[in-house]
C-alpha positions in Angstrom: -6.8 -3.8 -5.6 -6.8 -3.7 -1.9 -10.2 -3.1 -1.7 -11.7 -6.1 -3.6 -11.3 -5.3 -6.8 -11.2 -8.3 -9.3 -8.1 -8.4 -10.7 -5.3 -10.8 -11.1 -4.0 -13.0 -8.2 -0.3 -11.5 -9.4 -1.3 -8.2 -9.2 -2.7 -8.3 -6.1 0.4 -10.2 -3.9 2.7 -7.1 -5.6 0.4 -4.4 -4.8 0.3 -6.3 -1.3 4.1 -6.5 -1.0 4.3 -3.0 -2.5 2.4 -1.5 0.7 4.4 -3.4 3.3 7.4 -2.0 1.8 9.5 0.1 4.3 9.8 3.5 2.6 6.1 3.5 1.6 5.4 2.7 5.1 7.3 5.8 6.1 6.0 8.0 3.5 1.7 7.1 5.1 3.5 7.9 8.4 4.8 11.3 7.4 2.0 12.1 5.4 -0.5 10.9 8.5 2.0 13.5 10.8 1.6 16.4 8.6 -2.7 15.9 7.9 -3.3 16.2 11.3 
């Protein structure tokens, strides 16, 4: 979704909020902290 694909204009504002959300934010930090 996030890269273009064509999908729904719903779909991509939740998969957009979904990203921003605060413990998915933490979870790409921790996972960026342990990968290297």
């Amino acid at each position: 979704v996030l890269h273009g694909d064509e999908v729904p204009e719903r779909l991509v504002d939740y998969a957009t909020f979904q990203w921003q959300r605060a413990s998915v934010q933490r979870f790409i930090a921790l996972s960026a902290k342990q990968s290297g």
